[in-house]
C-alpha positions, -999 to 999 in steps of 0.1 A, spaced: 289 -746 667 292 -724 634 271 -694 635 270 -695 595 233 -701 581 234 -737 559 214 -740 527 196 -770 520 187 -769 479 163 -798 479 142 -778 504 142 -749 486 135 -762 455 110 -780 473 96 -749 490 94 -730 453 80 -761 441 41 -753 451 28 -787 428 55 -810 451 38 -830 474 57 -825 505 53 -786 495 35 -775 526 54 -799 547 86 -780 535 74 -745 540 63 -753 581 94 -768 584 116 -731 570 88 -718 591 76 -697 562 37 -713 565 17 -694 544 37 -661 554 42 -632 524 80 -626 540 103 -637 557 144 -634 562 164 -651 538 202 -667 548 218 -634 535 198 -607 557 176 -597 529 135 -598 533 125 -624 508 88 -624 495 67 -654 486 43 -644 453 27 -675 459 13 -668 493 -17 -642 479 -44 -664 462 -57 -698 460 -42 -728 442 -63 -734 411 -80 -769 397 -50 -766 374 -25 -761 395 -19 -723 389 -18 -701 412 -53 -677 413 -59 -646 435 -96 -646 444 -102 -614 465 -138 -628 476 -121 -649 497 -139 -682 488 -117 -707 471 -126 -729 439 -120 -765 436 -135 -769 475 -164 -771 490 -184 -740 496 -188 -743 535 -150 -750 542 -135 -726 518 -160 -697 531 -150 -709 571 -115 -711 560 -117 -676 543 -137 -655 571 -112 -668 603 -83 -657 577 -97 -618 575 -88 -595 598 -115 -586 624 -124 -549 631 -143 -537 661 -154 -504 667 -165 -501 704 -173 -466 703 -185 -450 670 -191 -412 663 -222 -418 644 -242 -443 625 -249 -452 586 -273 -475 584 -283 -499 557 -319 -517 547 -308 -540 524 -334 -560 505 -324 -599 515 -341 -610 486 -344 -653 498 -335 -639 529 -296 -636 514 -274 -606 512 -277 -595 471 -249 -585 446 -266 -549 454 -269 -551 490 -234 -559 492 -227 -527 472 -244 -506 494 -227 -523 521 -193 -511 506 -208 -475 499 -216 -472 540 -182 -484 544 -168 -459 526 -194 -432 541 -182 -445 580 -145 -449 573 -135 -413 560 -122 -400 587 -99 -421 610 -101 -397 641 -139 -401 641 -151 -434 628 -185 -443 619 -202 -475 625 -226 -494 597 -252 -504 614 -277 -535 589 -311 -529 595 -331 -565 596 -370 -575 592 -365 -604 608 -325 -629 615 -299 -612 597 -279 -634 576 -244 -653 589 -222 -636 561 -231 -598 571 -199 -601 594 -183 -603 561 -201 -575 541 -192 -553 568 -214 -544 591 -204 -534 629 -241 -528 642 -271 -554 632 -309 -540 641 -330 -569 641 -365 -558 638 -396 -579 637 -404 -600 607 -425 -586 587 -442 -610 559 -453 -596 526 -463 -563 511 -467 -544 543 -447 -509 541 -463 -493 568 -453 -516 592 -419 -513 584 -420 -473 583 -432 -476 618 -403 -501 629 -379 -477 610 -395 -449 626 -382 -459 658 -346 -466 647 -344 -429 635 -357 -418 665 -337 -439 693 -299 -437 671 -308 -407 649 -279 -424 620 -262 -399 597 -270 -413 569 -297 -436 557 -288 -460 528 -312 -482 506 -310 -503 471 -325 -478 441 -340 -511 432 -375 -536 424 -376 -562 451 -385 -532 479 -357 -508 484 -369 -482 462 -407 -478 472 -397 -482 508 -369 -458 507 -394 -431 488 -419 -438 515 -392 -430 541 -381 -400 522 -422 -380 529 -423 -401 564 -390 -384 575 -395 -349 549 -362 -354 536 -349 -345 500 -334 -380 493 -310 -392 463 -318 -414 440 -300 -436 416 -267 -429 434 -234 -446 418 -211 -423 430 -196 -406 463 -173 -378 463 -156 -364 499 -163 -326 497 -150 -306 531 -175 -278 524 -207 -301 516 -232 -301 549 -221 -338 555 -192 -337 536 -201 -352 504 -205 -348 472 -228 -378 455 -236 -384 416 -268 -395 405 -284 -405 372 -314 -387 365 -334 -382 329 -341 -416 327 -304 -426 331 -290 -406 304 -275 -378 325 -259 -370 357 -264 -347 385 -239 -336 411 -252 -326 445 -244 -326 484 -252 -357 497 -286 -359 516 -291 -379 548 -314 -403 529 -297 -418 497 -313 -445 473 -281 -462 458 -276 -486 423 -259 -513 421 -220 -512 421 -223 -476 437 -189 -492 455 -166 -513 461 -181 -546 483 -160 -559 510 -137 -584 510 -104 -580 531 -120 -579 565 -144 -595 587 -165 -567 612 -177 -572 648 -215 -574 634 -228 -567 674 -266 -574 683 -278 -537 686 -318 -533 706 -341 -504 705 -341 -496 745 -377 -485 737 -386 -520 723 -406 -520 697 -437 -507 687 -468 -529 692 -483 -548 663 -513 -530 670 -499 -497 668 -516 -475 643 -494 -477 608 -502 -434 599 -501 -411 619 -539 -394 631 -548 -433 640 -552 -443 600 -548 -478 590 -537 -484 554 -570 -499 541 -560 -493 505 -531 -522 505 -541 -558 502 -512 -583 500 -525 -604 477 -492 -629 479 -463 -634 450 -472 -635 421 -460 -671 401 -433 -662 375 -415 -685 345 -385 -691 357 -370 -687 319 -377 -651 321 -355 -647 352 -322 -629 349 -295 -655 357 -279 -628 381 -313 -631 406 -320 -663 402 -327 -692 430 -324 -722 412 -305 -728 380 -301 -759 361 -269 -749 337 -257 -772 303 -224 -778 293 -207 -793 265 -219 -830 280 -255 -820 272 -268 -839 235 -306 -842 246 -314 -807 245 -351 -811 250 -347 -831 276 -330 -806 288 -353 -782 286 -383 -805 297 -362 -811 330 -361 -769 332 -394 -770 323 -405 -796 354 -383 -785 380 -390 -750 376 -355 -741 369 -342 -714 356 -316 -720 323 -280 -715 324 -250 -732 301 -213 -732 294 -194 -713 273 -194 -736 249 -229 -746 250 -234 -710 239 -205 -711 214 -217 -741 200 -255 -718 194 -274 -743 217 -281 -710 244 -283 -680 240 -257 -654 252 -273 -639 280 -276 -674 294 -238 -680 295 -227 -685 339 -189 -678 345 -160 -649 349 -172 -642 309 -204 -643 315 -231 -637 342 -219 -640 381 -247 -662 395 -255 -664 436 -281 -690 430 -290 -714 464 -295 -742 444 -269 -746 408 -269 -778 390 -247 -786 364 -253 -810 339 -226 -822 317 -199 -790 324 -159 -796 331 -154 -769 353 -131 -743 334 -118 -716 357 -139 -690 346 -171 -710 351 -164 -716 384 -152 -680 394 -189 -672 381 -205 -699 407 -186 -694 434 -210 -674 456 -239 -701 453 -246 -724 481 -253 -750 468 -235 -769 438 -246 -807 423 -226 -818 389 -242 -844 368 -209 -858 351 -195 -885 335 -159 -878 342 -156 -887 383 -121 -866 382 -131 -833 368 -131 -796 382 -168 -795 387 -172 -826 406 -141 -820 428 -163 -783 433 -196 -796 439 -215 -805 470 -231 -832 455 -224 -851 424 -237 -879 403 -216 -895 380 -237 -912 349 -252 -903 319 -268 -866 320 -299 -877 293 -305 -907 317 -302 -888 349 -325 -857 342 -346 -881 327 -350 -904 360 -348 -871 380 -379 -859 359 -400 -888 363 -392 -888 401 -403 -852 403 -437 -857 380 -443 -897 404 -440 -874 437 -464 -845 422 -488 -873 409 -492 -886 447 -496 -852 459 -527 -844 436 -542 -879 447 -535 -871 481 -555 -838 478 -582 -849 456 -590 -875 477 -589 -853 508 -613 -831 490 -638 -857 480 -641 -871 513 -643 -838 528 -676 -830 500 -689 -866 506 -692 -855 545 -707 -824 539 -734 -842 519 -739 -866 547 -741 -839 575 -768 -821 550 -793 -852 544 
């Protein structure tokens, strides 16, 4: 039998051919799969551009380096994506950076995952002695910090509310047991930054804060070099890098191309008891009350933290329906490009690649296509429900759940659903109430 390699040009045309539907079919068959290279009939390495990326609602060919892929289901493209990423173990590191993120809704932030890059960075510098990032939990870490890049997770007991002395104590006992080079925490509002200063006189270290940058320096004490913003933001100071560093967002780089070990790490001490004094001398902390979260309007969220946003496209021609709906579902406001080109939104209320990246649990879209760039923007939420008319379109084949009909009509039913169940709650409690007083009366005559 002839040692000579054959050609067959239908297949390769076929294999080229990424729109063809026997595509895939073709490229198993070369046994090329979704290989980068591979060797061609004439000896030479032959590369496939086509292999890096995602295939796009339009058929083009899209590199998304967060590793979740649009035009699919969340859940899927997010499995698909993490088995895909290499896994890195470190079984025995040379020291700790550990990270107190803020899990705002109990989720991994835009910031957190920043300062999750930043430890990275901090553990990785040196390949002969490699550091481990160890995320420090109140309470069940979430699934995804695999993904962010953590080696180490210290779940600590949940604690509820404003309480920082509790969690100085529980973080107390992390410093004291693994002793981590480096102490990381957001610079920002939801916690990090009052928890971080409290750490800063608990410990009596000279801490950083409003990091953004990292600079390896040989001759600093832990051989950095950080940049900070100081007078009010409108300068920057350049100094060794403390052990305790308050970071902003995009300090770094988040992680994307690998998937870490994330091991279950315990405090061979246990923790301390609930009863355990929160100062030191024996001194509670009479002076805090938690007097529970305060209700906010939703319109005066920033897109970027919020839970729940109901976004308008170009489908949208009852506008204050629209906004009732907001209005009654507590939802914060969001729209298309267009919507905003057309003047019914304001800029700052424009989701996509062009606008604001959203990580919202709950995103509905009412009357929006799907353009590429507006679903780059959504792609970290966890949720997705279109409210279309056209069954076929990007959105709907992206969604989780959609409902094809008329967006006026559908808010509109939606509304009145909402206001009927809220209705039968008040009854429900009023009449709880007044049979409750109408017993007290009769237990007083």
């Amino acid at each position: 039998m002839s040692e000579i390699l054959r050609r067959d040009p239908r297949k390769e045309w076929i294999a080229r051919n990424r729109l063809h539907p026997k595509h895939l079919e073709v490229l198993a068959e070369l046994g090329r799969g979704a290989a980068s290279e591979w060797m061609g009939p004439q000896g030479l390495v032959r590369k496939n551009p086509h292999a890096v990326g995602f295939m796009g609602p339009h058929g083009i060919r899209r590199i998304d380096r967060s590793g979740v892929q649009q035009g699919q289901g969340a859940g899927g493209a997010r499995a698909s994506a993490a088995v895909s990423k290499p896994r890195v173990e470190i079984d025995e590191p040379a020291f700790l950076v550990t990270v107190v993120p803020d899990m705002g809704g109990g989720r991994l932030s835009g910031h957190d995952r920043d300062l999750l890059g930043l430890a990275r960075q901090l553990a990785d510098a040196d390949p002969d002695a490699r550091g481990a990032v160890a995320v420090v939990t109140f309470g069940a870490a979430p699934e995804d910090v695999d993904e962010a890049g953590a080696d180490r997770v210290i779940a600590l007991e949940a604690v509820e509310g404003f309480a920082p002395e509790r969690r100085l104590v529980l973080l107390e006992a992390v410093e004291r047991e693994f002793a981590p080079r480096h102490w990381l925490l957001p610079d920002s509002g939801l916690g990090g930054g009052d928890l971080g200063r409290r750490m800063a006189a608990r410990l009596g270290e000279r801490p950083v804060t409003g990091l953004w940058q990292v600079i390896e320096d040989p001759e600093a004490p832990l051989g950095w070099q950080c940049t900070a913003r100081g007078a009010a933001g409108s300068k920057d100071i350049l100094r060794p890098m403390p052990r305790l560093v308050m970071a902003l967002a995009e300090c770094a780089e988040p992680i994307s191309e690998t998937r870490h070990a994330a091991t279950p790490l315990m405090l061979e001490a246990g923790l301390p008891e609930v009863s355990e004094p929160a100062l030191p001398g024996g001194v509670d902390a009479p002076w805090i009350e938690d007097l529970g979260q305060v209700p906010v309007d939703p319109a005066g969220v920033a897109l970027s933290e919020a839970e729940f946003i109901l976004s308008a496209g170009n489908g949208v021609r009852d506008w204050d329906g629209f906004h009732e709906a907001a209005k009654v579902l507590g939802a914060t406001e969001g729209a298309s490009r267009v919507a905003v080109d057309d003047g019914y939104m304001p800029r700052d209320r424009q989701v996509g690649a062009t606008g604001t990246w959203v990580t919202a649990r709950v995103y509905v879209a009412v009357g929006i296509s799907g353009a590429i760039q507006h679903l780059q923007g959504i792609q970290p939420c966890e949720k997705v429900i279109s409210i279309n008319m056209d069954a076929g379109c990007d959105m709907v084949k992206r969604a989780d759940l959609a409902v094809i009909g008329d967006a006026a009509a559908v808010l509109s039913a939606l509304v009145a659903r909402v206001q009927s169940a809220r209705g039968q709650e008040g009854a429900t409690e009023s009449s709880d109430a007044s049979a409750t007083t109408d017993k007290e009366a009769r237990n007083a005559a």
